[in-house]
Wavefront OBJ file of the C-alpha trace (Angstrom):
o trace
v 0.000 0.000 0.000
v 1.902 3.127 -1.001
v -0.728 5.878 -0.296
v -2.266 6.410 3.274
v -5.390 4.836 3.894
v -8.493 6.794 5.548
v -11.133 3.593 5.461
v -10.651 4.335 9.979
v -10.814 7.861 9.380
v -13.662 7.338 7.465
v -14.895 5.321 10.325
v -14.130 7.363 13.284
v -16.459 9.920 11.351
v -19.366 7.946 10.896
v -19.468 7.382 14.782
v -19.256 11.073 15.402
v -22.396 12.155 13.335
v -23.936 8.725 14.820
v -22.940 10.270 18.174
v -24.448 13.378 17.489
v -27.577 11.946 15.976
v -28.544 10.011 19.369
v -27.398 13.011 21.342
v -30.053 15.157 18.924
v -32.699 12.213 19.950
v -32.105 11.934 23.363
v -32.296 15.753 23.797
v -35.733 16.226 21.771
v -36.793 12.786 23.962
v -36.875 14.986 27.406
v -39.801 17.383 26.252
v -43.226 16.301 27.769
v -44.465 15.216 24.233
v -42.059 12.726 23.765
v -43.359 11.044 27.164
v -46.386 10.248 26.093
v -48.372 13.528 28.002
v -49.393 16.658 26.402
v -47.258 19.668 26.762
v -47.928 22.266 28.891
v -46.371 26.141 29.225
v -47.335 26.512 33.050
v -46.064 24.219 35.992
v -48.566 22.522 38.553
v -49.231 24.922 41.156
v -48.223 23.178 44.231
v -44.504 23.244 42.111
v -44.714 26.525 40.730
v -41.346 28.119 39.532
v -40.715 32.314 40.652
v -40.680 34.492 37.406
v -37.641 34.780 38.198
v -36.315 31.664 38.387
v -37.880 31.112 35.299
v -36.079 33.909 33.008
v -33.109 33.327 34.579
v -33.263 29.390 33.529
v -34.929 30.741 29.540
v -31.578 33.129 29.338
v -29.262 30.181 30.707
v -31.292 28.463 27.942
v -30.833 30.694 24.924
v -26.846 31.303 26.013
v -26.363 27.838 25.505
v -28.178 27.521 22.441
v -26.141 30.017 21.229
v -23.128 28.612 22.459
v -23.601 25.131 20.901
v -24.729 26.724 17.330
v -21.694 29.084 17.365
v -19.602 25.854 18.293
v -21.318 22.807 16.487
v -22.315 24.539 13.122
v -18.696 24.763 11.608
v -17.596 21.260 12.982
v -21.069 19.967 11.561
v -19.902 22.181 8.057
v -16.638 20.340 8.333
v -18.677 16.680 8.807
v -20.982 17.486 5.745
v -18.059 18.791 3.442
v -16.068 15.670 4.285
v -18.720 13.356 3.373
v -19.662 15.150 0.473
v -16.476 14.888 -0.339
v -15.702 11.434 -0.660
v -18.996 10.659 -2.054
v -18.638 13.704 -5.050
v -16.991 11.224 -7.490
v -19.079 8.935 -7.154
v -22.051 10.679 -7.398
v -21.277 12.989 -9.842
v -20.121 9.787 -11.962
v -23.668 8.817 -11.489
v -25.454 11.925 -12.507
v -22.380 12.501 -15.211
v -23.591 8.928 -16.998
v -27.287 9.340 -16.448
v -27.118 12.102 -18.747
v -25.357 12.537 -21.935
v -22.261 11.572 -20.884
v -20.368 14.065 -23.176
v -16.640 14.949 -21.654
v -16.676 17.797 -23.402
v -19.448 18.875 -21.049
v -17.590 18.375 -17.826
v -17.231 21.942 -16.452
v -13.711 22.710 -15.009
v -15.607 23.191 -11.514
v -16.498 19.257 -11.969
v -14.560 17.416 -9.397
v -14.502 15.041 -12.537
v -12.882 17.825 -14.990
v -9.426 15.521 -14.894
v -11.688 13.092 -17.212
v -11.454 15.575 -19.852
v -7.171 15.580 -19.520
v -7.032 11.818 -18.810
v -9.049 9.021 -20.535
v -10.379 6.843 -17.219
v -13.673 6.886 -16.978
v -14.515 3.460 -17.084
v -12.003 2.522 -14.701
v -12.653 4.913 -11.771
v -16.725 4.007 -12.479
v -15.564 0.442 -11.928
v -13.543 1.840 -8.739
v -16.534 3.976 -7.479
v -19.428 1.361 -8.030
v -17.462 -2.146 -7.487
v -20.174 -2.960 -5.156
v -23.180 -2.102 -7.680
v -23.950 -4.368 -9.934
v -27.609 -2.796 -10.422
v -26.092 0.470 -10.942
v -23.286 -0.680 -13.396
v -25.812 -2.420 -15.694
v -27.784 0.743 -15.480
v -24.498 2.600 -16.954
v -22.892 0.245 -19.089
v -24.326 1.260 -22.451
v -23.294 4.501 -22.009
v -19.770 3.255 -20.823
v -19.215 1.469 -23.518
v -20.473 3.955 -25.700
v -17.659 6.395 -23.936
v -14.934 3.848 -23.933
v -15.147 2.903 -27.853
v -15.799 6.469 -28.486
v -11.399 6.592 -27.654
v -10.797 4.222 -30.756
v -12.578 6.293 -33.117
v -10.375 6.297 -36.933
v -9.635 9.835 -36.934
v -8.086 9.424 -33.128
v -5.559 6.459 -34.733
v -2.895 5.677 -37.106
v -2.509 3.380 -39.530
v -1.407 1.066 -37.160
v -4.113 1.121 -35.176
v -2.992 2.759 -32.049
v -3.957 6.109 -30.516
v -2.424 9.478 -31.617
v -1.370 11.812 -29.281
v 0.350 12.322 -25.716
v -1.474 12.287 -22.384
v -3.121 15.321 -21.262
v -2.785 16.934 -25.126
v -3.377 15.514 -28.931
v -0.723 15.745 -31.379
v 0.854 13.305 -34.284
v 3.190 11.233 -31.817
v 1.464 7.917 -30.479
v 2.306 7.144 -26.806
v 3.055 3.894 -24.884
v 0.957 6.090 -21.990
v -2.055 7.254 -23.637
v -2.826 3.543 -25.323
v -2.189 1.438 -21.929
v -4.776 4.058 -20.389
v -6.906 2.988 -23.582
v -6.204 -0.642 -23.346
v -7.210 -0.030 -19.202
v -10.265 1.178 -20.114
v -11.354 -1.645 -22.352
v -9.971 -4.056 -19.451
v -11.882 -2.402 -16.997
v -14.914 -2.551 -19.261
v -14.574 -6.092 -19.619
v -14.706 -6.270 -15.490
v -17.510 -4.533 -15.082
v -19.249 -6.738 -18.297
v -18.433 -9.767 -15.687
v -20.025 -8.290 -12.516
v -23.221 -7.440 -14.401
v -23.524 -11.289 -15.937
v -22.711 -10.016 -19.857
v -19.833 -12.990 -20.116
v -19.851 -12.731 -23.978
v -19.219 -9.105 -23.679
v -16.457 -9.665 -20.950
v -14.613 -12.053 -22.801
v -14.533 -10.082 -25.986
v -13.478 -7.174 -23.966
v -10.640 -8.896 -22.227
v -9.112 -10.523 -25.310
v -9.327 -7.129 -26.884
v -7.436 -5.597 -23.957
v -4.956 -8.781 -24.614
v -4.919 -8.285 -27.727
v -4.182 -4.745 -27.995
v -1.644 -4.554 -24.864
v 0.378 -7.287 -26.985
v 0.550 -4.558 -29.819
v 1.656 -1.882 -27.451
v 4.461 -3.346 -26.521
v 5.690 -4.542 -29.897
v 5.447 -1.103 -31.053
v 6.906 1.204 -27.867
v 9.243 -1.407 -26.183
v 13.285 -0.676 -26.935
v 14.948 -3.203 -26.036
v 18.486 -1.387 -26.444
v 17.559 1.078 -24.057
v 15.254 -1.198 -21.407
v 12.207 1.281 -22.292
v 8.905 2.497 -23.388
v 9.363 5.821 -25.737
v 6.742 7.597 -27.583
v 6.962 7.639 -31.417
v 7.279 10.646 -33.913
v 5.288 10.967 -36.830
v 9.142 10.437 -38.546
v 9.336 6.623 -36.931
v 12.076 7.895 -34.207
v 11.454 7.371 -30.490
v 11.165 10.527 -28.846
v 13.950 9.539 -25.512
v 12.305 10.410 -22.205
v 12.313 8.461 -18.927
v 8.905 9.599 -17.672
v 7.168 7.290 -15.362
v 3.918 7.423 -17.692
v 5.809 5.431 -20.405
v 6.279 1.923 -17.732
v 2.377 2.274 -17.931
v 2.557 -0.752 -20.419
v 3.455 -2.904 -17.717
v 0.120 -2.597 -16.324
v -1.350 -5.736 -18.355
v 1.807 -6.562 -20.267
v 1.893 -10.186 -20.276
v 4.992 -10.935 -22.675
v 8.090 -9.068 -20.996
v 9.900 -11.062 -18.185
v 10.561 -10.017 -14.328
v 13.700 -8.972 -14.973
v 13.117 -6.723 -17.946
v 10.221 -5.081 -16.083
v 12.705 -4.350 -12.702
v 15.114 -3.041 -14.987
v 13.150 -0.970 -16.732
v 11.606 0.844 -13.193
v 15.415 0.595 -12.535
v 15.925 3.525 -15.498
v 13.385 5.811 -14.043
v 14.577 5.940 -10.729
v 17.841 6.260 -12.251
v 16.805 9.244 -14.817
v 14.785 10.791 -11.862
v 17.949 10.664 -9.495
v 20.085 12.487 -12.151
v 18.029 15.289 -13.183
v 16.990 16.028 -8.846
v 20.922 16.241 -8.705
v 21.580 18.256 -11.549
v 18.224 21.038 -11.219
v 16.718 19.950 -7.636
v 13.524 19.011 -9.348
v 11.676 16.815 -11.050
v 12.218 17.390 -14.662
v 12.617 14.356 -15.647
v 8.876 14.044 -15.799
v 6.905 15.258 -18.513
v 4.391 17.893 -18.120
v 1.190 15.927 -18.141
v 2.827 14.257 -14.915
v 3.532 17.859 -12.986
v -0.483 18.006 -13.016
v -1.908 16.504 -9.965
v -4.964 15.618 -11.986
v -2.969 13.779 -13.949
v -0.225 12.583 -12.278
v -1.816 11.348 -8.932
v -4.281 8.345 -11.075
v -1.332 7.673 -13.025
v 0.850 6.763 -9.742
v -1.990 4.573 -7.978
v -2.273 2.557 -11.279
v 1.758 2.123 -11.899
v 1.747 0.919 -7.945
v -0.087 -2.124 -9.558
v 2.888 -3.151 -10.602
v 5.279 -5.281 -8.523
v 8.521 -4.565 -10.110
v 7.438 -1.109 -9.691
v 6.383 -1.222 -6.332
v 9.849 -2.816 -5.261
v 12.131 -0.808 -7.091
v 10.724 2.355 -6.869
v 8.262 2.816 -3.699
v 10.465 5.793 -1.924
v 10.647 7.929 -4.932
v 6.755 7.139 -5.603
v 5.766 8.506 -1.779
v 7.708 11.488 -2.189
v 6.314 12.561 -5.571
v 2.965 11.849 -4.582
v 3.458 13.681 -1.460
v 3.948 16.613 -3.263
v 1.677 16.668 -5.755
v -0.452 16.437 -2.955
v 0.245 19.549 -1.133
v -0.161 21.073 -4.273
v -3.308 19.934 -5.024
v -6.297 22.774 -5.104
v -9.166 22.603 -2.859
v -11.382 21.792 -5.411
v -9.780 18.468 -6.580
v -9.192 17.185 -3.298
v -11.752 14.777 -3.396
v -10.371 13.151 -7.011
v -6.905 13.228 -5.990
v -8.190 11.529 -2.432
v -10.348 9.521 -4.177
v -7.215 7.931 -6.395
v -4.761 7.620 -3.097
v -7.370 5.742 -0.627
v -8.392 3.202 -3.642
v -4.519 1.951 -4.766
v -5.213 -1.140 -2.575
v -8.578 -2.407 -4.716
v -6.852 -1.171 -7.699
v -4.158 -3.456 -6.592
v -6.449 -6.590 -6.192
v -8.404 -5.847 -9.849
v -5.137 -6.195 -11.366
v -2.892 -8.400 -9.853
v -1.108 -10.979 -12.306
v -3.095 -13.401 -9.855
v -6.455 -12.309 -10.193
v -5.692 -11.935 -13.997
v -4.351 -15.615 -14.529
v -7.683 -17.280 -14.871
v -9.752 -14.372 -15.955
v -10.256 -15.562 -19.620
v -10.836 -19.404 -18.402
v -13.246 -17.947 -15.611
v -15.176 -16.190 -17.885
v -15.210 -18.940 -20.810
v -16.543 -21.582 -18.240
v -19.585 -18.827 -17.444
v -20.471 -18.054 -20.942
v -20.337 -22.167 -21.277
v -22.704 -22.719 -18.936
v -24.908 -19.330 -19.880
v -25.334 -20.799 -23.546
v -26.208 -24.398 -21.866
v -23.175 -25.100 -23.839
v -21.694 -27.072 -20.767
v -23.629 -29.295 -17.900
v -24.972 -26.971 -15.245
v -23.054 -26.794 -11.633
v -19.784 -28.794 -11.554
v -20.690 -31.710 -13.523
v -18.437 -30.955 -16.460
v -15.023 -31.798 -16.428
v -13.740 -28.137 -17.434
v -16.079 -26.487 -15.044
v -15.088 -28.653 -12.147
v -11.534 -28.619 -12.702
v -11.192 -25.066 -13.422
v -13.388 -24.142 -9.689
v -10.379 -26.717 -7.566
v -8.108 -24.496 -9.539
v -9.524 -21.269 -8.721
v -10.016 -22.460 -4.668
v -5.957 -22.987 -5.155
v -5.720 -19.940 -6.217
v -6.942 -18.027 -3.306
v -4.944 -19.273 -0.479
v -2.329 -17.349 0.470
v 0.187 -20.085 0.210
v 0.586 -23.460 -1.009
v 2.120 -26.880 0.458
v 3.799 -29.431 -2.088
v 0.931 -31.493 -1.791
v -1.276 -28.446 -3.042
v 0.983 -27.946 -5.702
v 1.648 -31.170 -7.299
v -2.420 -31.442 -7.043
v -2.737 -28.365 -8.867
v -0.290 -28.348 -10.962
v -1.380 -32.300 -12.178
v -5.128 -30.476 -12.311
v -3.227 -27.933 -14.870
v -1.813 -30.147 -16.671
v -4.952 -32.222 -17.497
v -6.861 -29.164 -18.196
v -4.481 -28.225 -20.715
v -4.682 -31.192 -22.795
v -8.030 -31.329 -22.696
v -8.624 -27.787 -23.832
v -6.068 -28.932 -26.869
v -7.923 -31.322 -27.995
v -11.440 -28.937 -27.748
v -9.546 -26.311 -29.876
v -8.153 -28.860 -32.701
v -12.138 -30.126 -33.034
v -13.514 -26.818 -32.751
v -11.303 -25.186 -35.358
v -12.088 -28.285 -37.965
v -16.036 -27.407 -37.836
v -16.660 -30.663 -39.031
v -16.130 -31.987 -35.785
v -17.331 -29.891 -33.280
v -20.165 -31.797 -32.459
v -17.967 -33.563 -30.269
v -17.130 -31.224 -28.163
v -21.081 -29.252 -28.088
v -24.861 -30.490 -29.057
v -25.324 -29.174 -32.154
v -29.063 -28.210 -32.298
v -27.393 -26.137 -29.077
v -24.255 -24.925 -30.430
v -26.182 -23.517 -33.946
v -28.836 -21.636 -31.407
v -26.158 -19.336 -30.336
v -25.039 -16.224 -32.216
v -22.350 -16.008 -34.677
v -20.881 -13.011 -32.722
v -21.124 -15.865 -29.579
v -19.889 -18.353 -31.056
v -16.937 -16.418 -32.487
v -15.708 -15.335 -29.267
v -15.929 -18.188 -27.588
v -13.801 -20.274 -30.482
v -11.237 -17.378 -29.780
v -11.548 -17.619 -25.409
v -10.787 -21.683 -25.967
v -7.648 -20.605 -28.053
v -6.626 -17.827 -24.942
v -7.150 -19.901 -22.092
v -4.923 -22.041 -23.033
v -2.774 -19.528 -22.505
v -4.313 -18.805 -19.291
v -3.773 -21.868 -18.128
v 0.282 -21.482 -18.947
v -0.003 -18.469 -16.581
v -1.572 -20.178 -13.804
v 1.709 -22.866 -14.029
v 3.510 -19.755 -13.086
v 1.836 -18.320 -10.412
v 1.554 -21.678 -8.572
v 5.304 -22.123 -8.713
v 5.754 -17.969 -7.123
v 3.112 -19.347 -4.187
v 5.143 -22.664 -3.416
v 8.098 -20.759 -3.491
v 6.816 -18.231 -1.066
v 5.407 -20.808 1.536
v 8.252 -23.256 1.184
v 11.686 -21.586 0.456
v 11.781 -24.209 -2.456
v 12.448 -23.345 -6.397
v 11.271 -25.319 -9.218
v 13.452 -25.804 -12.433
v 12.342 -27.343 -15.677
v 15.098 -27.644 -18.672
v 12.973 -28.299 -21.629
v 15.094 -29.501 -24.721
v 15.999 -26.501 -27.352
v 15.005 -28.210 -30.220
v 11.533 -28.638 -31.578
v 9.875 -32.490 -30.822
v 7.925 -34.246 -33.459
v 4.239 -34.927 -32.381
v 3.993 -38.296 -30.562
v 7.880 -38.750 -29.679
v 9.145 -38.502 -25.715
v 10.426 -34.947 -24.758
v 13.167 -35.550 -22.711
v 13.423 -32.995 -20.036
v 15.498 -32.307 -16.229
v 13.241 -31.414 -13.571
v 14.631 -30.539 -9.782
v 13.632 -28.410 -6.425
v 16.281 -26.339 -5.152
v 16.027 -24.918 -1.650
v 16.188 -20.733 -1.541
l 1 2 3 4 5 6 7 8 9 10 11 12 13 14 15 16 17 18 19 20 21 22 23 24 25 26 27 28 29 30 31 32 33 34 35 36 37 38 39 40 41 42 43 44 45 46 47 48 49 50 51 52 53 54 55 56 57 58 59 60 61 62 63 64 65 66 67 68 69 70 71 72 73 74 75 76 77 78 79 80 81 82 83 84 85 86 87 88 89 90 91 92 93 94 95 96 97 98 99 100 101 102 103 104 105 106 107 108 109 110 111 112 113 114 115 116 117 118 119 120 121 122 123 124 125 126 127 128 129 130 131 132 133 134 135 136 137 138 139 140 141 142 143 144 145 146 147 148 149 150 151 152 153 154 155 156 157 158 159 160 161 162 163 164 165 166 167 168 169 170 171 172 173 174 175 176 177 178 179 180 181 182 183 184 185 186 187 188 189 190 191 192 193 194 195 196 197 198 199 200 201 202 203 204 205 206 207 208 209 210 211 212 213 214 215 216 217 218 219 220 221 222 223 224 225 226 227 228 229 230 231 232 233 234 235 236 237 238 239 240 241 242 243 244 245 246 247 248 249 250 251 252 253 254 255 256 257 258 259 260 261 262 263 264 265 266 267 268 269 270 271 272 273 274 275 276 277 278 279 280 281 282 283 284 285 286 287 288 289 290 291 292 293 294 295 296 297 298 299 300 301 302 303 304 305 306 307 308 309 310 311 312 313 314 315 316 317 318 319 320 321 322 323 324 325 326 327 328 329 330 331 332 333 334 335 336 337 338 339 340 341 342 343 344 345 346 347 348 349 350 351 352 353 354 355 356 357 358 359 360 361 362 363 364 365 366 367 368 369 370 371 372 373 374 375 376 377 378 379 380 381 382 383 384 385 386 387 388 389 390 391 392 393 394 395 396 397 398 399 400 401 402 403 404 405 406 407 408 409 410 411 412 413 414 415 416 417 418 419 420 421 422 423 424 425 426 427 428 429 430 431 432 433 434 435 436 437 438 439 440 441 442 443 444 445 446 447 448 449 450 451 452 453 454 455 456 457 458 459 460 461 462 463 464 465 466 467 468 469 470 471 472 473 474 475 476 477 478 479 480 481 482 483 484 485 486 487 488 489 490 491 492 493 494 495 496 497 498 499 500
């Protein structure tokens, strides 16, 4: 957790107006009506106050009154503007989807005005309303509308990615603005899942696959360990801003190493230019703007190599940008630094491992494709895996079980994909009358999830052997032979543990 966390400030609040709410009943509770007996402006005469008893006890009465307003009215203002707050983005999400919608429209008064310099809306709705399904099916359409809206033609380039830097437009395509893009269509695909759409989840998530694959073909250097933006020319333009690791968000085909190495060069390009000017220029301009720059750090925290390498730097920059932030975008910038942790959790290489295979095995059993419950093989397999994959740690035992449950799942899912790819033969694998009731669109995308959770399942191999090596100090190795093996013949292959 790199920012602070305010869930017991949040807390500690909620009792104090809860305080102040029985204290309000209580008081109104001791009047005569509230016991049940009419109220009544004179005493019974054999108790009878003096007059003057009486005004002195109605001026002790209106001093305190006065006292308490004087006193409670700016600490209740305080209470209210707190609350209102940390509920503004969400609310004003709400209201801001409800409507048209338009970003354009966004007045720069909005505490959601940053949406207009940074393309995140679906991800901070899927922050703000994790908890509401009913709400996020009621905004979907118009999310989706928003988040395709990005990859109109005129906004890319003949290579299909997005022109322009972050926080301005321009002719140079950047590794920053298209890993927000390819965000957004993850986080679509997220919110498709909580509200039951599974087809439109898994097309969503192989898109973001899809399209983060691209991004690093096309921005990674691998002479100089980096992501660079390109000129219209074909020449990276050479900067070390933190924006340009945002590729490593959802990159899924550059190693540990290369990733630490490459957070390694930031640090590095961020140390040199504080020596040299005793700043920060090292970062670009879009990342000097709180607006910016704040939602930009709590997603790059998602990264572990990041995390590790560069956590000190990260809480001083933040730090700042905080105390610079205005009044009036406290509650986005707060709303960015007390959410890293979820943000964290959506998009963890764990929780991402199985996503595709998760998601497959819903649609599956949506389309009546599959038995219903566990009773399939894939279904059944894939929920021991997925219990496996929530404990903290694993024992040998769990691991050889899991691993063995992998292993089957794999080959099975091979031989699904070689029938469903010859058509001819895919009524082995699904009813026919049932597979033919489906849509083409359905159909399509699942063909294309069997073919991705394959690699899914590769994944999983990996995180397995980072949990057993957690829990038990012990290292797998696996030396598979260089050299291609023809189908059928043994591959002859070293396996060994090695204690840490």
């Amino acid at each position: 957790m790199i920012f602070t966390k305010r869930k017991k400030i949040a807390a500690s609040r909620a009792n104090v107006i809860k305080t102040a709410t029985r204290a309000d009943t209580l008081l109104a509770d001791k009047g005569p009506a509230a016991n049940g007996t009419r109220g009544s402006a004179q005493c019974p005469a054999s108790k009878r106050v003096p007059k003057s008893g009486i005004n002195m006890a109605l001026a002790l009465a209106a001093a305190a009154a006065i006292f308490l307003f004087a006193f409670s009215a700016p600490y209740a203002s305080l209470r209210a503007k707190s609350a209102r707050s940390e509920d503004s983005v969400k609310e004003q999400l709400i209201t801001f989807l409800q409507t048209k919608g338009d970003l354009s429209t966004i007045s720069p008064s909005s505490t959601l005005y940053p949406l207009r310099k940074i393309p995140i809306t679906a991800t901070t709705t899927l922050l703000a309303l994790r908890d509401e399904p009913a709400l996020l099916e009621l905004l979907y359409p118009r999310l989706s509308t928003l988040v395709f809206s990005v990859f109109d033609e005129r906004n890319r380039d003949r290579s299909g990615l997005l022109k322009g830097k972050l926080g301005k437009g321009g002719a140079v395509i950047s590794p920053a603005l298209n890993s927000l893009a390819d965000l957004e269509l993850f986080s679509l695909g997220l919110i498709a899942q909580r509200i039951g759409r599974y087809d439109d989840a898994l097309d969503l998530l192989m898109r973001s696959r899809r399209f983060s694959a691209a991004i690093t073909e096309r921005f990674y250097d691998p002479s100089r360990e980096y992501f660079f933006p390109i000129e219209p020319s074909g020449a990276p333009e050479i900067g070390y801003s933190p924006e340009f690791l945002l590729p490593l968000v959802l990159d899924e085909m550059l190693g540990e190493t290369e990733k630490i190495r490459m957070c390694e060069k930031f640090l590095s390009a961020s140390s040199d230019e504080q020596k040299r000017h005793g700043n920060n220029d090292a970062l670009s301009e879009a990342m000097k703007d709180p607006d910016i720059g704040i939602p930009v750090y709590a997603i790059l925290s998602t990264i572990p190599e990041f995390r590790s390498t560069a956590l000190p730097r990260l809480k001083r920059i933040v730090a700042g940008m905080n105390a610079q932030s205005k009044d009036t975008k406290n509650a986005w910038t707060r709303f960015w630094t007390e959410n890293t942790e979820i943000l964290e959790d959506l998009l963890s290489g764990e929780s991402r491992s199985l996503i595709l295979c998760s998601e497959l095995s819903d649609e599956l059993k949506k389309c009546s494709l599959v038995a219903k419950g566990n009773k399939d093989p894939f279904v059944y397999d894939l929920s021991r895996l997925k219990k496996t994959l929530e404990q903290p740690a694993i024992d040998i035992e769990s691991f050889r079980e899991a691993t063995g449950t992998t292993n089957r799942l794999i080959v099975r899912l091979s031989k699904v994909i070689r029938l469903v790819n010859s058509q001819n033969e895919i009524w082995k694998v699904f009813e026919p009358h049932v597979w033919n009731n489906i849509s083409p669109r359905t159909r399509r995308i699942v063909i294309d999830a069997f073919d991705q959770s394959l690699d899914d399942l590769k994944r999983y191999k990996v995180v397995l052997s980072r949990k057993f090596s957690a829990a038990s100090g012990i290292v797998s190795y696996v030396n598979m032979p260089h050299e291609p093996v023809y189908q059928g013949n043994k591959i002859d292959f070293k396996a060994s543990l090695k204690s840490l």
